[in-house]
C-alpha positions as MATLAB code, in Angstrom:
seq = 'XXXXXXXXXXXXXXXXXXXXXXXXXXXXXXXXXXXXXXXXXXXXXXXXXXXXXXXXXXXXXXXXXXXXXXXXXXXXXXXXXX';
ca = [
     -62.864  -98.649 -178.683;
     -62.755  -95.493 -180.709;
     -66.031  -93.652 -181.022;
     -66.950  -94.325 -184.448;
     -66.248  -98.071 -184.437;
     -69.741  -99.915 -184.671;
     -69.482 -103.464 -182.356;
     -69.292 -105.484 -185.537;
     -66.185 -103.879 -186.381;
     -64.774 -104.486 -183.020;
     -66.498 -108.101 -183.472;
     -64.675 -108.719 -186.984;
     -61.647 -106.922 -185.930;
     -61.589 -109.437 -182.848;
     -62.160 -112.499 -185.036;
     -59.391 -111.835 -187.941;
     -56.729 -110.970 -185.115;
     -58.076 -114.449 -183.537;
     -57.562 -116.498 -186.637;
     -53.781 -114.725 -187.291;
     -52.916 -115.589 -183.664;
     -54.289 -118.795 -184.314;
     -52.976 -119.336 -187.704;
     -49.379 -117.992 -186.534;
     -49.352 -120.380 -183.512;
     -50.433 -123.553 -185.059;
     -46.577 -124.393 -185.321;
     -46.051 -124.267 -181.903;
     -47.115 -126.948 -179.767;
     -46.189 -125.474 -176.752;
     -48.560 -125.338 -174.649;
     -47.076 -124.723 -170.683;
     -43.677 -123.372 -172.279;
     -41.852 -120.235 -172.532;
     -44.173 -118.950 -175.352;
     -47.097 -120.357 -174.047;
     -49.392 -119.624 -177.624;
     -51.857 -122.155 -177.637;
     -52.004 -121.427 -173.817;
     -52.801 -118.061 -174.245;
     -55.178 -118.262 -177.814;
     -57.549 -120.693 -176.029;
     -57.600 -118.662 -173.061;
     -58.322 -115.838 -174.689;
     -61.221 -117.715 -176.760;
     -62.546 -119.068 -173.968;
     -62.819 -115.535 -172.063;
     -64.630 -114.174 -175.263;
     -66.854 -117.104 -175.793;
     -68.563 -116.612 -172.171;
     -68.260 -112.728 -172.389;
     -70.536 -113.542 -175.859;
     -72.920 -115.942 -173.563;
     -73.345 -113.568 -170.339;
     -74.433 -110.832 -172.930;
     -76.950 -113.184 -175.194;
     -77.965 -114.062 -172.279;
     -78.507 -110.526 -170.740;
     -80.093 -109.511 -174.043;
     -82.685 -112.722 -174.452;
     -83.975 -111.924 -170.930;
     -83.958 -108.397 -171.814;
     -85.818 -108.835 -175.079;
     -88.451 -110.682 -172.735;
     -88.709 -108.570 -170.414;
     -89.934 -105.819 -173.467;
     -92.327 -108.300 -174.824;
     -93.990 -108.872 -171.690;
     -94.445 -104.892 -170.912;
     -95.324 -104.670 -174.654;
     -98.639 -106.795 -173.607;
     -99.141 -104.743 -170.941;
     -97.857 -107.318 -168.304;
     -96.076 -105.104 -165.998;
     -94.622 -107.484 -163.848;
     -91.276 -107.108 -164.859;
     -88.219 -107.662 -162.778;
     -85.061 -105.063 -163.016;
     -82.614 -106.783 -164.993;
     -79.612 -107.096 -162.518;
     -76.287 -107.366 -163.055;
     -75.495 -110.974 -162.625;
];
């Protein structure tokens, strides 16, 4: 990712290339064949679909962790790489 490009650009960049591949492989139905398209799309929307719930995920629990410091609850666990 080049330096200046802000994570919605990556995000919408992502998306639109999505959509072509999705748009251009709609002829084929082939999935398990040479080509393997519609193999490879929904793998590849499935493997950003849980990258995008491991990090809302991370970020909620995060976000909690902030509130509960902000009201002077120190009792906050490390978040952890999970």
């Amino acid at each position: 990712m080049p330096n200046d490009q802000t994570l919605n650009d990556l995000a919408v960049e992502t998306l639109t290339c999505l959509k072509e591949a999705q748009n251009a492989g709609a002829k084929y139905n082939d999935f398990g064949s040479v080509l393997g398209v519609r193999d490879e799309i929904e793998l590849i929307e499935s493997e950003l679909r849980d990258s995008l719930n491991r990090a809302g995920l991370r970020l909620s629990r995060l976000c909690y962790r902030i509130r509960k410091w902000e009201k002077n609850d120190r009792e906050v666990a490390l978040l952890t790489n999970r």
